[in-house]
LUMMI-562770 format. One record per residue: residue number from 1; x, y, z of N, C-alpha, C in turn. Coordinates in steps of 0.1 Angstrom, whole numbers, plus 5000, padded with zeros to 4 digits. Each point is the difference from the previous one (the first is absolute). Example, Ala and Ser with C-alpha at 12.3 -4.5 7.8 and 13.67 -1.06 7.14 Angstrom:
<nupas>
<1, <5132, 4943, 5078>, <4991, 5012, 5000>, <5009, 5012, 5000>>;
<2, <4996, 5011, 4993>, <5009, 5011, 5000>, <4992, 5011, 5008>>;
</nupas>
This chain:
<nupas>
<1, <5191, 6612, 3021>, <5008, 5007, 5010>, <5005, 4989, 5010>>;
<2, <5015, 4999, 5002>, <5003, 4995, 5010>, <5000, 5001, 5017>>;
<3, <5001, 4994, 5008>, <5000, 5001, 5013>, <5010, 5013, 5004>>;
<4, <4995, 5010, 5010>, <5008, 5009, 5003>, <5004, 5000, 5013>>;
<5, <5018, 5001, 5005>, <5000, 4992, 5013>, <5003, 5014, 5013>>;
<6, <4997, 5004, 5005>, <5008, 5011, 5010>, <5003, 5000, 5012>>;
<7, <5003, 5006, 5013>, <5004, 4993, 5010>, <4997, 5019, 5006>>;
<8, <4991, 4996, 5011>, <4989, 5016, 5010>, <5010, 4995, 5011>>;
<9, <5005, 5007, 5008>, <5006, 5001, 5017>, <4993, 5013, 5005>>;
<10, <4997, 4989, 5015>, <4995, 5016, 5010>, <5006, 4992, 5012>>;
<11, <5004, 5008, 5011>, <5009, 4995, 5013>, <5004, 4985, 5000>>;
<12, <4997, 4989, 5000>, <5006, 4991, 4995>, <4991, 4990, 4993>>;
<13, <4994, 5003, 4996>, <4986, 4992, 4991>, <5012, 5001, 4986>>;
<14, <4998, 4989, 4994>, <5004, 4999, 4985>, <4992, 4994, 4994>>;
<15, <4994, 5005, 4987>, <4988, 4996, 4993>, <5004, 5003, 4985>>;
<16, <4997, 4982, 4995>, <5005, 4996, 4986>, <4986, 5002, 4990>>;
<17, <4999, 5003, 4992>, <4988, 5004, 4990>, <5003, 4997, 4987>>;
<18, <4990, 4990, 4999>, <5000, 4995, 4981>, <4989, 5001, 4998>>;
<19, <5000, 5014, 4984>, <4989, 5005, 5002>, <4996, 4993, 4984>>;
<20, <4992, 4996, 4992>, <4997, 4996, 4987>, <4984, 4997, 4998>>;
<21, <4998, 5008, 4984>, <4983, 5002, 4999>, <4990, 4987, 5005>>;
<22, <4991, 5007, 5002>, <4990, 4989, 5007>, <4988, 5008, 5002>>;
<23, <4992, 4989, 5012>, <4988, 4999, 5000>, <4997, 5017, 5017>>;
<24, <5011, 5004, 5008>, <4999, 5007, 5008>, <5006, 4992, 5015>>;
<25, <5004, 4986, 4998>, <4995, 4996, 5012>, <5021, 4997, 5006>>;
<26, <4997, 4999, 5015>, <5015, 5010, 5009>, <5001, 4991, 5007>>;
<27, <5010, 4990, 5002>, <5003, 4987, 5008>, <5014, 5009, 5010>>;
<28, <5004, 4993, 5015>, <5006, 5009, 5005>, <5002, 4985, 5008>>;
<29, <5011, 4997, 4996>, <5009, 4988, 5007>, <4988, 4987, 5000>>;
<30, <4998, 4999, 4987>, <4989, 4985, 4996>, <4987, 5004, 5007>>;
<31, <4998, 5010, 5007>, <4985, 5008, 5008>, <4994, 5005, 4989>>;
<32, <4989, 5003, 5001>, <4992, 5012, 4996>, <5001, 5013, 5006>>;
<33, <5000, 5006, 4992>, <5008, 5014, 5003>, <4987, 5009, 5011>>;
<34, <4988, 4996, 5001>, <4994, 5006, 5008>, <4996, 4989, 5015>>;
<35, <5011, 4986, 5000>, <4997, 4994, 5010>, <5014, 5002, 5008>>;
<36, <5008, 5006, 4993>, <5017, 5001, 5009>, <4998, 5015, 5004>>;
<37, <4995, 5007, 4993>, <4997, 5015, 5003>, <4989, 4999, 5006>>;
<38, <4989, 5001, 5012>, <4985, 4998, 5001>, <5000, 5012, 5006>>;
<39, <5003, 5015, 5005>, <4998, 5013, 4998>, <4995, 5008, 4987>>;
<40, <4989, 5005, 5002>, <5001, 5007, 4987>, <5010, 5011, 4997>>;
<41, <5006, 5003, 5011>, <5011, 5014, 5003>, <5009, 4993, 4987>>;
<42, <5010, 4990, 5005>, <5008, 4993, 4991>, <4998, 4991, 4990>>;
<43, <4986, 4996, 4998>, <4995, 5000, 4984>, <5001, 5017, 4995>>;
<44, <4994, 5004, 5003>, <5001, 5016, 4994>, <5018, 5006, 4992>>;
<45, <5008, 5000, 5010>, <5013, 4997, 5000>, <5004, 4995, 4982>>;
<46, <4995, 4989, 5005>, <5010, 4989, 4989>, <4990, 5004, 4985>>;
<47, <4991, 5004, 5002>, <4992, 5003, 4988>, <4998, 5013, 4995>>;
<48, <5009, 5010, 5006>, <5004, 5013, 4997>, <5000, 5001, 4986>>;
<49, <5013, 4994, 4994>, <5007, 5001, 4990>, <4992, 4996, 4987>>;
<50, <4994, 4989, 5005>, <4989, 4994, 4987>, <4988, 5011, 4997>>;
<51, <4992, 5003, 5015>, <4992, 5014, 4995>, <5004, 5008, 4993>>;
<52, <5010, 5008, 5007>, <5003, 5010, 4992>, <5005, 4999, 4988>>;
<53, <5004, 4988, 4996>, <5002, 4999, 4986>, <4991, 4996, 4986>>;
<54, <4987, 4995, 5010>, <4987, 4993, 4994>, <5001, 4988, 4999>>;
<55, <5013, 4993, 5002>, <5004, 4985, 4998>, <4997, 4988, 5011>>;
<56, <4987, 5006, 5007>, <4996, 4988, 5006>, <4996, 4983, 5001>>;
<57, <4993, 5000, 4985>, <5000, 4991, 4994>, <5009, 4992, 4988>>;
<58, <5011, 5009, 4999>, <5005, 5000, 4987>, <5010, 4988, 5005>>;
<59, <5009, 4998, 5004>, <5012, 4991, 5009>, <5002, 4991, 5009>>;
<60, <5005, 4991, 4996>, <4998, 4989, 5014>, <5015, 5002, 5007>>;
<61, <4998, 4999, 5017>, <5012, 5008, 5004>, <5002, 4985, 5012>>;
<62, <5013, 4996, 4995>, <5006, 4990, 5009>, <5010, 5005, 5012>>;
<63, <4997, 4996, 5012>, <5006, 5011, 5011>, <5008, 4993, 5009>>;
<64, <5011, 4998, 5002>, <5006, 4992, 5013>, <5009, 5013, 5005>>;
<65, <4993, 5000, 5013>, <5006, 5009, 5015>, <5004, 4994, 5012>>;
<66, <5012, 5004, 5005>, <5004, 4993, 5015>, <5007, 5012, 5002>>;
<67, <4997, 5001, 5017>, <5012, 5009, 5007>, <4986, 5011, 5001>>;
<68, <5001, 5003, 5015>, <4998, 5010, 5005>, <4985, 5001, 5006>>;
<69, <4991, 5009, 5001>, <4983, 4996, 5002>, <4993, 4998, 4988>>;
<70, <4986, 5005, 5004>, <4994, 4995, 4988>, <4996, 5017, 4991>>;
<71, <5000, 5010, 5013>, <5001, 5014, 4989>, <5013, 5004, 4995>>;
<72, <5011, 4994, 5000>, <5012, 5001, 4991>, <4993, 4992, 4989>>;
<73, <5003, 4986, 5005>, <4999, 4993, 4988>, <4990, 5010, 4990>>;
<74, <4986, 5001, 5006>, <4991, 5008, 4986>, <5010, 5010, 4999>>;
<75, <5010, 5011, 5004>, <5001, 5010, 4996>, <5014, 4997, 4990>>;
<76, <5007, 4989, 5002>, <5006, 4993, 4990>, <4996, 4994, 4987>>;
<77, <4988, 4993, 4999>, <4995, 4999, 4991>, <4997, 5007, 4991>>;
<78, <4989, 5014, 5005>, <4996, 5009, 4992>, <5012, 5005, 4996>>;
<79, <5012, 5005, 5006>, <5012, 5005, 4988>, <5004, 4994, 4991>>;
<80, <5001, 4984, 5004>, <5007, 4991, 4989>, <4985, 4999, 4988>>;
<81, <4984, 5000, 5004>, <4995, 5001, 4984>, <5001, 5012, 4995>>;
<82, <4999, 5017, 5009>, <5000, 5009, 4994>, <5018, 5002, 4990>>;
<83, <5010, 4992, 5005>, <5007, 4999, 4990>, <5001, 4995, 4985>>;
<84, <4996, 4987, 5004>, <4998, 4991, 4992>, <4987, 5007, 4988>>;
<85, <4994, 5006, 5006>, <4989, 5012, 4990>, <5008, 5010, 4988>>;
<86, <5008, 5005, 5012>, <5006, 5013, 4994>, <5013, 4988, 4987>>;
<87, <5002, 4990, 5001>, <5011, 4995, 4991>, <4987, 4994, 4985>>;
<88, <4985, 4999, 5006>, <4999, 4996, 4990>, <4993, 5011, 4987>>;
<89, <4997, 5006, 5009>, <4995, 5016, 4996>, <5004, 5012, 5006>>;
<90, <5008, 5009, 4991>, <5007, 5012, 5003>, <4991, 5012, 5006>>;
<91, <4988, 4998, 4994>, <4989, 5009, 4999>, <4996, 5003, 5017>>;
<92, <5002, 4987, 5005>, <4995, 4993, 5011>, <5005, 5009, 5014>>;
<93, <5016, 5001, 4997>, <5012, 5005, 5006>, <4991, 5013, 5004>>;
<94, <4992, 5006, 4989>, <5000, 5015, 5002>, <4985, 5000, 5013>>;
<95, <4995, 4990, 5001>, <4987, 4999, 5007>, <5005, 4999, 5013>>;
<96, <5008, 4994, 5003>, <5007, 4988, 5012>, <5006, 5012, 5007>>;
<97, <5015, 5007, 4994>, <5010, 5005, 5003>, <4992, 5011, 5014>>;
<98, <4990, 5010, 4997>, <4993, 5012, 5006>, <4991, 4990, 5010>>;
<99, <4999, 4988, 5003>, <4996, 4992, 5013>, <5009, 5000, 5007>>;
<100, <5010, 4995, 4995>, <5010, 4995, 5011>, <5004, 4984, 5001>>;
<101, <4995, 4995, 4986>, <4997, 4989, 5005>, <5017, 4989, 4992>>;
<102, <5005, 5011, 4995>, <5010, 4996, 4991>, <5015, 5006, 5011>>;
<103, <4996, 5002, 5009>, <5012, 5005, 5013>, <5000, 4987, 5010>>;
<104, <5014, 4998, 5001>, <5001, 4989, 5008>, <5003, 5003, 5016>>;
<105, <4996, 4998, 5012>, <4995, 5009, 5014>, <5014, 4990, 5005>>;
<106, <5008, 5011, 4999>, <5017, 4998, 5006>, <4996, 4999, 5014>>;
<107, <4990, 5001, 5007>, <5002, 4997, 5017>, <4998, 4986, 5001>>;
<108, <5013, 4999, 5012>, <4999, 4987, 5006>, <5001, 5003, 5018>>;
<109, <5000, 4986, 5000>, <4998, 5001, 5021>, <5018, 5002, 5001>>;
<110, <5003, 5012, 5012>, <5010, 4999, 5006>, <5006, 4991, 5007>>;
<111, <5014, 4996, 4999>, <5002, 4987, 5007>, <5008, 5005, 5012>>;
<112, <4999, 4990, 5013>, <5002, 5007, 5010>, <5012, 4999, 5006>>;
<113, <5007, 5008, 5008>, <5012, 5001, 4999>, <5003, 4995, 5016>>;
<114, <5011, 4997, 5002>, <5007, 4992, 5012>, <5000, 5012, 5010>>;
<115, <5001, 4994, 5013>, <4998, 5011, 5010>, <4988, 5008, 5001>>;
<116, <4991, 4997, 4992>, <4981, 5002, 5001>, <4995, 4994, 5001>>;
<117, <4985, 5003, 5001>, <4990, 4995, 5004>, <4995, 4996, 4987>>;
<118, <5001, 5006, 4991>, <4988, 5000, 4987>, <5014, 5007, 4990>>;
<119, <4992, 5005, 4988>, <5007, 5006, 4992>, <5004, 5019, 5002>>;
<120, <4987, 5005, 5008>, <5005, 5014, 5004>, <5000, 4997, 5019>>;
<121, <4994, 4992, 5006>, <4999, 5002, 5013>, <5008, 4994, 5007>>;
<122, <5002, 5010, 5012>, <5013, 4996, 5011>, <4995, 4989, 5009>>;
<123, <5009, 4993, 5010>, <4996, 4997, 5010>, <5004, 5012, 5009>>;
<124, <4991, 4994, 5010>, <4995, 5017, 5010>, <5018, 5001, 5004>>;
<125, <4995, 5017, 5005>, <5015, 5003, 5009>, <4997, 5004, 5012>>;
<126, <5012, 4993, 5007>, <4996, 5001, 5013>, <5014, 5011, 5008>>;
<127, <4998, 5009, 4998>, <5013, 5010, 5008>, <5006, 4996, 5012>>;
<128, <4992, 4989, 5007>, <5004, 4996, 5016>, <4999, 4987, 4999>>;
</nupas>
């Protein structure tokens, strides 16, 4: 089996995944994947896709992420392996799809507009 390449986005995290058989073990910009992640919240995250597929051990998963925090980044990652899952097994698609985890989260930060304060808030009004 060759290397499988795919590309996860959440708000502005962009996360590259090369995913090819192996020993289980998850490098994340030359880190160890549980020393760039050190939450278990967002280890949990990024290893969604492998549980639920049983493929924890099965794949060595090469990760480079930039842009954004670090719960995008994990929430970018996990779509780009649960992709990279569903391309290498169809079967997989049908596990993933009823998570959620194969939906890419179209929200982004509002950008703020001239003559405000923020993106919805005024500066005060003063009648007098």
């Amino acid at each position: 089996m060759e290397t499988v390449h795919k590309i996860g986005r959440r708000k502005t995290a962009v996360a590259r995944v090369f995913l090819k058989e192996g020993k289980g073990t998850i490098t994340v910009n030359d880190r160890e994947f549980e020393k760039y992640f050190p939450m278990p919240t967002l280890q949990y995250k990024v290893m969604q896709p492998l549980v639920l597929t049983n493929n924890d051990k099965t794949f060595d998963i090469f990760v480079t992420v930039k842009g954004g925090g670090v719960k995008g980044q994990a929430e970018a990652v996990r779509l780009a392996i649960a992709r990279a899952l569903s391309e290498i097994n169809q079967e997989f698609r049908a596990i993933l799809k009823p998570e959620g985890l194969l939906t890419r989260d179209a929200r982004m930060v509002e950008r703020k507009k001239f003559g405000q304060k923020k993106a919805r808030k005024r500066f005060q009004f003063s009648k007098r």
